[in-house]
N, C-alpha and C positions, 0 to 999 in steps of 0.2 A: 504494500500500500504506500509505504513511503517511496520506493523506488517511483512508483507513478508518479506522487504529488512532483519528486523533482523534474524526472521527465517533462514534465506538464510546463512547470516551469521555464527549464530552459528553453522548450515550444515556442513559448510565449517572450521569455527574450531575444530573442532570437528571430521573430516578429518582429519586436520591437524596434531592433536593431537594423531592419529595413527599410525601413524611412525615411524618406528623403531630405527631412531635414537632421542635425545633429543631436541640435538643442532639443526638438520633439522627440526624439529616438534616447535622448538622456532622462527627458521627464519621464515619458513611459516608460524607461526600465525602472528608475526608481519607485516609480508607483506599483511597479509590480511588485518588485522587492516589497516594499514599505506595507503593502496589501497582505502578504502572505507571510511576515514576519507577524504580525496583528493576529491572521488566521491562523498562526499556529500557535499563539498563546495566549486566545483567545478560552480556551477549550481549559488549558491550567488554569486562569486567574479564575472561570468559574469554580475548577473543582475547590481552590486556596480558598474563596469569600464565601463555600459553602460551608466548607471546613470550617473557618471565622466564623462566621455565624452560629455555627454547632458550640463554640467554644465559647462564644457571649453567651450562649441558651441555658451551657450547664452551669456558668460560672453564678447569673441572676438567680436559677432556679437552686442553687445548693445556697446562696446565700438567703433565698425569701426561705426555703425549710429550718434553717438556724433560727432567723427570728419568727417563723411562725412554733417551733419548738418550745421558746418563753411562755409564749402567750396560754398555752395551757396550763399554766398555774391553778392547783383548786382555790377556790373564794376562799378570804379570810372568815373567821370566827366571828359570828355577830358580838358586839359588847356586853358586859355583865349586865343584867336589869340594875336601873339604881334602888336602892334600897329605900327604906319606908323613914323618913324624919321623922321622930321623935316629938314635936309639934306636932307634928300631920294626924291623920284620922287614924284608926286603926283599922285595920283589916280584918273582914268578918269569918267566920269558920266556915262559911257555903262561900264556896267559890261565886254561884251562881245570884247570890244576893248584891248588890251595889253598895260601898262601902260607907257613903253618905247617909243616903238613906233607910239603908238595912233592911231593905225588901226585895222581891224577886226584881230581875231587871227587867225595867219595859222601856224598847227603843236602844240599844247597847248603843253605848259610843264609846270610843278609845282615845285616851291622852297621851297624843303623839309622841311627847317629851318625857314620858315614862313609861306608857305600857299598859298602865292598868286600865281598866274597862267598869263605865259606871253606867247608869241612868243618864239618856241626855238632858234632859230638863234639869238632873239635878246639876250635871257636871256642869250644865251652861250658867247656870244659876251663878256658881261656886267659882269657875273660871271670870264672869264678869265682874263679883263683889274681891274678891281676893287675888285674882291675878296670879295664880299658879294652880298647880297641880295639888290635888286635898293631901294625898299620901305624902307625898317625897317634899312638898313646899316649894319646885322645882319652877325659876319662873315661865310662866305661861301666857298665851294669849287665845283669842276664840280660834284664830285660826290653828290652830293646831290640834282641834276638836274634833275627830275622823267617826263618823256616823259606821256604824257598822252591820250587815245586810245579812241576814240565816238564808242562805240557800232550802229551799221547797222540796 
């Protein structure tokens, strides 16, 4: 196959080279030359920048599996619940009673800033006059008053 392409080549200067002017019979050989030098390493620089390409591909993707390998960290430990002030109300022996009040709860709501779970009328009551949490003394505001929903 190479023996042709040269063959081929000389064909063709050798053509070239019958032309009746000099300077035309120079341009054309160079242009052949200059054509088939291109066509024959045409054919390498693709296989080289597939090559390259292949090497940017593993070099990106071994680096995004290191820092996707961090990211699976398990979640930290939620914080201890704060504990009950000594001021504050105390805490009834039915979980299910509201600490305020001291009856079953109707309407649950949850005080964001600590956790525990009252009556909302009372909590709202108690969060408007005193501005914290009844338990912990913890300061508070309504916003942080989380109404709470029993699934059916």
């Amino acid at each position: 196959m190479e023996r042709q392409k040269q063959q081929q080549r000389q064909h063709q200067l050798q053509a070239a080279a019958r032309h009746h002017s000099r300077i035309a019979a120079a341009a054309h050989k160079w242009w052949l030359q200059g054509s088939s030098v291109v066509a024959d390493n045409l054919s390498r620089a693709l296989i080289l920048s597939v090559f390259g390409f292949k090497v940017l591909e593993w070099w990106y993707t071994s680096a995004e599996d290191h820092i996707s390998s961090n990211a699976a960290l398990p979640p930290p430990l939620p914080p201890p619940p704060p504990k009950p002030d000594p001021q504050g109300i105390g805490l009834p022996s039915d979980p299910s009673q509201c600490p305020l009040c001291r009856q079953r709860r109707v309407n649950p709501a949850i005080m964001a800033v600590s956790g525990y779970v009252f009556c909302y009328p009372c909590l709202f009551r108690h969060v408007s006059q005193e501005h914290c949490c009844p338990v912990t003394r913890t300061p508070a505001t309504l916003d942080h008053i989380r109404k709470l929903y029993e699934a059916m």
